[in-house]
C-alpha positions in Angstrom: -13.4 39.6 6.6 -11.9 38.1 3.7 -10.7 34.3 3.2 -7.5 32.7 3.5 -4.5 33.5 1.5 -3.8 31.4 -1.4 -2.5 28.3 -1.3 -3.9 28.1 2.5 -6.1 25.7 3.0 -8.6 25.7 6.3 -8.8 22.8 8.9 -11.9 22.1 7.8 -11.9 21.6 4.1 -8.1 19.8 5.1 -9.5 17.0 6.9 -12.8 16.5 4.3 -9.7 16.1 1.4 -8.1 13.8 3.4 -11.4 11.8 4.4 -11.8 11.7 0.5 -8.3 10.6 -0.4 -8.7 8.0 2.4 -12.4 6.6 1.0 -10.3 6.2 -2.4 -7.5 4.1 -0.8 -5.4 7.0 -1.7 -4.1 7.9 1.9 -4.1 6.1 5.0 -5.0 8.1 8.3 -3.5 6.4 11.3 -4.2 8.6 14.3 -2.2 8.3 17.8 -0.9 10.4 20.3 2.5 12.3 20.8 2.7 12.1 24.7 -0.7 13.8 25.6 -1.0 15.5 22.2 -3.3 13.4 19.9 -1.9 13.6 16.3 -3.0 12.6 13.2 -0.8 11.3 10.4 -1.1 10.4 6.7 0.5 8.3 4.7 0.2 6.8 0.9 -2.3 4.1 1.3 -2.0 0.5 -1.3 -4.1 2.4 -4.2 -1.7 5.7 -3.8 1.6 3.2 -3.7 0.2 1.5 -6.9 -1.2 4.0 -8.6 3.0 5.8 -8.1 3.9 2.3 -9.4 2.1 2.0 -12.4 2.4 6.0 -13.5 4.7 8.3 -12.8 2.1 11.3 -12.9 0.3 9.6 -10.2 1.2 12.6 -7.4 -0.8 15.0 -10.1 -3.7 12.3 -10.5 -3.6 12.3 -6.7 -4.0 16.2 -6.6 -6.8 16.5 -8.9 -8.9 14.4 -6.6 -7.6 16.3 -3.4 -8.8 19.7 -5.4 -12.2 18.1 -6.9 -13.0 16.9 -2.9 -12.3 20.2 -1.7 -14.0 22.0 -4.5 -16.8 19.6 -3.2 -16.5 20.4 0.5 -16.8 23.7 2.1 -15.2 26.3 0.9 -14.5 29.1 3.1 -13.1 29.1 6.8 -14.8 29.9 9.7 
């Protein structure tokens, strides 16, 4: 069985980028429910908004960490 396609990124090593992103004040993660359905959201937490602020390449900044953290986590799915 091989991995998953490029640029697809498992549940697993999602949520342990976004844990990361949200340790950094990055991200926020509010979680709630749609009806029954719980859902998780994210959103650009104070450090992400000021980071935008103060530099334009923030978003890239922002995407180096999210590949470093799942670099870091596990890599494969399943």
């Amino acid at each position: 069985m091989t991995g998953p396609a490029r640029g697809v990124v498992c549940g697993s090593t999602l949520s342990k980028t976004v844990s990361a992103l949200e340790k950094t004040g990055y991200v926020s993660i509010p979680k709630g429910h749609l009806g029954k359905r719980p859902r998780t959201w994210a959103a650009l937490g104070l450090t992400g908004r000021r980071a935008l602020a103060r530099r334009p390449a923030a978003p890239a900044e922002i995407a180096v960490t999210a590949r470093r953290a799942a670099t870091e986590a596990d890599s494969g799915c399943g």
